[in-house]
KEROGU-660631 format. One line per 8 residues: number of its first residue (from 1); their letters; for each residue x, y, z of C-alpha. Coordinates in pm, 1 decimal, m for minus. Example, Ala and Ser with C-alpha at 12.3 -4.5 7.8 and 13.67 -1.06 7.14 Angstrom:
1	as	1230.0:m450.0:780.0  1367.0:m106.0:714.0
END
This chain:
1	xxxxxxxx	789.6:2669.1:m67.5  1028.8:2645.3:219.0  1329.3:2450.2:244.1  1224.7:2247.1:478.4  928.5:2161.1:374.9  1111.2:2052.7:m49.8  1306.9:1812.0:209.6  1037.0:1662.7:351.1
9	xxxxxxxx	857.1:1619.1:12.9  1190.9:1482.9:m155.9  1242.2:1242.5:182.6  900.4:1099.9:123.3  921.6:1054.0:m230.2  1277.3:829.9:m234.7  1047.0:658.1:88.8  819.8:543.5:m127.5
17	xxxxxxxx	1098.2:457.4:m449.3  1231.6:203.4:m171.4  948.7:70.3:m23.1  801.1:m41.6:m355.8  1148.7:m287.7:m376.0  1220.9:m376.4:m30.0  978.5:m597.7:124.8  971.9:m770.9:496.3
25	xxxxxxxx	917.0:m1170.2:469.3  907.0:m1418.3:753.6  1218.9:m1534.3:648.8  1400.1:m1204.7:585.5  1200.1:m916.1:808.5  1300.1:m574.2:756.2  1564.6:m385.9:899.4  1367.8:m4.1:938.5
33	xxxxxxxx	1568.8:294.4:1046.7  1474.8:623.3:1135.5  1688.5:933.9:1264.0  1558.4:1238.0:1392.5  1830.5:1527.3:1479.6  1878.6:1436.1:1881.6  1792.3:1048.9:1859.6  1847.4:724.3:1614.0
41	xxxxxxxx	1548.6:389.4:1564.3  1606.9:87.8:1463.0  1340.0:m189.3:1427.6  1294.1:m499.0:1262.1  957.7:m578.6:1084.2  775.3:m851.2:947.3  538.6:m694.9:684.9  293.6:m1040.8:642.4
49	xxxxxxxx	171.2:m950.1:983.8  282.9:m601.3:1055.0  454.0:m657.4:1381.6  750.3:m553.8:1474.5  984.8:m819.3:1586.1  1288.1:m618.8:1758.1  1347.8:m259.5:1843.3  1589.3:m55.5:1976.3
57	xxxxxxxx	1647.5:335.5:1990.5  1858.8:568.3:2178.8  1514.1:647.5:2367.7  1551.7:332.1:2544.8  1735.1:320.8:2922.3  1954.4:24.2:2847.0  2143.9:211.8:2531.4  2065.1:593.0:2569.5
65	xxxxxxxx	2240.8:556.4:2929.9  2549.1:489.7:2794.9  2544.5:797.5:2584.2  2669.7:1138.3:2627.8  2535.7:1244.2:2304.6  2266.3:1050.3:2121.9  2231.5:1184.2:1721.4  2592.2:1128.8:1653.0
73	xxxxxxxx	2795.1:820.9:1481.2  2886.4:659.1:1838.1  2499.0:617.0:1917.4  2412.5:486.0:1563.8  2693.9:253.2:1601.8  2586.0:126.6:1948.7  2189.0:100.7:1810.8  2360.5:m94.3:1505.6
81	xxxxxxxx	2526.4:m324.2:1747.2  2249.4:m367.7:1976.7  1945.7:m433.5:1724.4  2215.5:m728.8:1572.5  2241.3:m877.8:1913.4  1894.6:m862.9:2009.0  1820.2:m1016.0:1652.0  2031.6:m1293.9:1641.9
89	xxxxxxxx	1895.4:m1381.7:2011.7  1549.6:m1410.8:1837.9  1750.7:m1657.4:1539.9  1698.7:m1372.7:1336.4  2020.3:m1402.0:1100.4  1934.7:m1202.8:753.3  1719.9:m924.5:714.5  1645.8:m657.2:439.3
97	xxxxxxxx	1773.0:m315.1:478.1  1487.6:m26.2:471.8  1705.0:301.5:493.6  1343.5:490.3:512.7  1430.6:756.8:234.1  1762.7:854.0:417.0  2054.4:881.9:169.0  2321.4:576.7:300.0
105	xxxxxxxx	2544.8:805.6:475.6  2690.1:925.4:820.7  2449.5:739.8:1079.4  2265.8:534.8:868.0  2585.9:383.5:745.1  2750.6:351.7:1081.4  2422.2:178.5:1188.8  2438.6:m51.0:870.5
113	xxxxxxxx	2795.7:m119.2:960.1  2775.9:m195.4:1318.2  2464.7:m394.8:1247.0  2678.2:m632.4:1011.2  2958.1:m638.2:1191.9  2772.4:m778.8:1522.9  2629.1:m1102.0:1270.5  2312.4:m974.7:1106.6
121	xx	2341.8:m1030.6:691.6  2171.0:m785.3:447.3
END
């Protein structure tokens, strides 16, 4: 088997290892992040229902415009900062973190960071 492919299969498994604790409620959605080599998401999610409450990428005009270069630390701080003020403008204040089967490092950190810094609590 490829490299590429163990990583996938390894991703997916610690995906599921964190899924099975962290859980979305109406009072403390969940905080989802996924980062793909050129671009960074961030939503937030309210599992009872399955909708998604808030969401904000790089992708989008208003914060991918700013951006020289969008899969580095900068953009996952500005995403960070961004999903924390359009939370708290929805009186979202605490969520649960869902790192997605990333290891808490680099720009899932800086995301994290950014994300606590701006008011959300997780």
């Amino acid at each position: 088997m490829n490299v590429a492919k163990e990583r996938q299969i390894a991703r997916s498994k610690r995906q599921v290892r964190v899924r099975r604790k962290v859980r979305g409620s109406q009072e403390r959605p969940r905080l989802c992040v996924f980062r793909s080599a050129k671009h960074i998401y961030a939503q937030i999610i309210e599992d009872v229902t399955g909708t998604t409450l808030v969401a904000v990428s790089t992708v989008t005009k208003d914060v991918g415009g700013d951006l020289k270069v969008s899969g580095n630390v900068e953009a996952a701080k500005l995403v960070g900062k961004k999903i924390a003020e359009r939370a708290l403008a929805k009186n979202i204040t605490q969520v649960v973190f869902d790192r997605n089967g990333f290891l808490y490092h680099g720009r899932i950190k800086a995301l994290a960071d950014a994300a606590r810094e701006a008011g959300l609590s997780f």
